[in-house]
Steps between C-alpha positions, in 0.01 A plus 500: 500500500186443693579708794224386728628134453894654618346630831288165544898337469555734786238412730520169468861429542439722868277182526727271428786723733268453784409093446862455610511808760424430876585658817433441839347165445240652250344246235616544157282627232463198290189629292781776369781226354234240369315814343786673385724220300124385348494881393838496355508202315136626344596820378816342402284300212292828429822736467710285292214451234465857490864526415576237314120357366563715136868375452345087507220602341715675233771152485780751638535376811833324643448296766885534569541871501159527705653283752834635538317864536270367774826315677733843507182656680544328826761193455846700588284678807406134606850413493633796740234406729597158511854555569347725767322218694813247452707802634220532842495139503922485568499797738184270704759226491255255251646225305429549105221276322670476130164291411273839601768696330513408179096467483486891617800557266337336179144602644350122527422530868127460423461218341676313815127414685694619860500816674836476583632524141196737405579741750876495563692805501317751368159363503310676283693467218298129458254789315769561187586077505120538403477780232818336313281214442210723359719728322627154293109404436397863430479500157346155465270593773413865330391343153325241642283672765469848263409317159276236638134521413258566784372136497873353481588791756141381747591095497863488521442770827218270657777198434803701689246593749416146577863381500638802709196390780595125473875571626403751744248295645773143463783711676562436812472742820870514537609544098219803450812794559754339223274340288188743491663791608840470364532227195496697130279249306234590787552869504521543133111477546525897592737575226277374263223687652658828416529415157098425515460845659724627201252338263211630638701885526496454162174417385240701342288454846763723680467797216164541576574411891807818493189761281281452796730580754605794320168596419246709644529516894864345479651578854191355653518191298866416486542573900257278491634245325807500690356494869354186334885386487570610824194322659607175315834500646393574877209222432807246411654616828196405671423167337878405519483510858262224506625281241763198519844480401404335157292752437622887628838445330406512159135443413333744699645744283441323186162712425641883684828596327410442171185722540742791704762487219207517226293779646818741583672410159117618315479809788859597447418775275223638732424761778429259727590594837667182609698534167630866588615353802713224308629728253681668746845574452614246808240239452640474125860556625460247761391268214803519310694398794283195595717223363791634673309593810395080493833373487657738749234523754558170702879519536422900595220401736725219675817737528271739640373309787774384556679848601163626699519203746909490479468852636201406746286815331108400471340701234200325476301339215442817280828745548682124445312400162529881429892523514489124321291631206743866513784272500409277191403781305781687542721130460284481125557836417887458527479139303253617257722832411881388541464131430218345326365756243902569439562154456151408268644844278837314426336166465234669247778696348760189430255194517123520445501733223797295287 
């Protein structure tokens, strides 16, 4: 386990939290969703080819039993949620969409180019309708991006490059959220990005990269190295505020993650002093809880509102977003422990491993 890439899970899911967290008529913190998903769906690429790159390079993969693992991880805790919404949804007195329902049931909500399917119920599970779809390609995707040669690897890039800017520049104003944001054959674009940064991980380049960080003078130069991470990140904040829709959703982040998730991954085994900080035991713990913490945190956030101003108590921005983010960790904690890792155990136990 890279442990300074858990705590990054951490921090930027608290970005996501507070893109859809607002009180007392304060803007939400866009730069923290639109960051955060291009984050996830990055390292996504890079951590599954660190997993499972030796088993397709070795021809014992199965595509089937790498699926079904991937599925038990978060499918039956998408499930509960979604009964949870339907069951809000009846106590508000709303009429049932079976249409929506059956796309969030069989996760194909994002491949409808509308909001209103991509977002219904629990919105952010649009995010796992996307990773099915790159889960199926992985493989494909692994072997073709790992095993090309660097010319095949340099023109087939500057190709998908030029076709990625075509349709963002031909979309209109109005599609950018489903069909830049949202859509999977758009998105896969930072998927396979993380198997590039895998590639390059990987390479003979980082060896000598990882000796000179370790080298002579090593705190200096990997604290170093990762304030140039940090300084990349609040750089993206700055340039995304000044950027349009086409652009701050996805592409401004195009050239930052990848270099964040690559200089952490090669400083992980450092004395850096940003790394200390991220292997701390509740950055690292807060990163095992992130998917759980994603799913749970709008349905936790709206419940939570919805008592304070039932109640008529005013908290105010931070002591609100502070009980929201208590609340959802303590809400993951209890799904993590008594229902999802006890439910991927059986499922491991009786299905995957048969």
């Amino acid at each position: 386990m890279i442990k300074s890439l858990q705590s990054l899970r951490f921090i930027f899911v608290l970005m996501v939290f507070f893109s859809h967290f607002t009180w007392g008529g304060a803007p939400y913190f866009s730069f923290g969703g639109e960051c955060g998903v291009s984050f996830f769906f990055m390292l996504s690429g890079f951590v599954l080819s660190i997993g499972y790159g030796e088993k397709i390079d070795n021809h014992c993969f199965s595509l089937k039993q790498f699926l079904i693992r991937q599925l038990s991880k978060f499918y039956p805790l998408h499930l509960l949620l979604l009964s949870a919404f339907i069951a809000l949804d009846v106590i508000r007195g709303y009429g049932a969409d079976v249409t929506k329902l059956l796309l969030d049931i069989f996760l194909l909500q994002s491949w409808v180019p509308d909001n209103g399917y991509n977002f219904a119920y629990n919105g952010v599970a649009w995010f796992l309708s996307d990773v099915i779809f790159f889960y199926v390609l992985f493989p494909t995707l692994y072997r073709a991006i790992v095993h090309a040669t660097a010319k095949k690897s340099v023109t087939i890039s500057a190709v998908a490059a030029g076709i990625y800017a075509a349709v963002i520049y031909i979309v209109p104003p109005d599609l950018v959220n489903t069909l830049v944001y949202v859509f999977p054959p758009m998105r896969m674009i930072d998927f396979i990005i993380g198997i590039i940064i895998y590639r390059l991980y990987v390479s003979p380049a980082t060896n000598t990269f990882r000796r000179w960080t370790n080298g002579r003078h090593s705190l200096a130069k990997a604290t170093f190295i990762e304030l140039i991470a940090v300084v990349i990140v609040v750089s993206a904040y700055i340039v995304h505020g000044h950027t349009p829709a086409k652009i701050n959703t996805t592409v401004v982040f195009i050239p930052v993650l990848p270099t964040v998730i690559y200089l952490f991954a090669v400083t992980d085994s450092s004395n850096g002093l940003v790394t200390r900080l991220l292997h701390s035991k509740i950055g690292v713990g807060g990163g095992k809880l992130s998917l759980e913490f994603y799913l749970t945190h709008t349905l936790v956030i709206s419940l939570g509102i919805y008592v304070l101003s039932k109640v008529n108590i005013n908290l105010g921005y931070a002591l609100t977003a502070g009980l929201c983010i208590t609340a959802t960790l303590a809400v993951s904690v209890l799904l993590k422990k008594y229902f999802a890792d006890k439910l991927y155990f059986t499922l491991r136990k009786n299905v995957i491993n048969t």
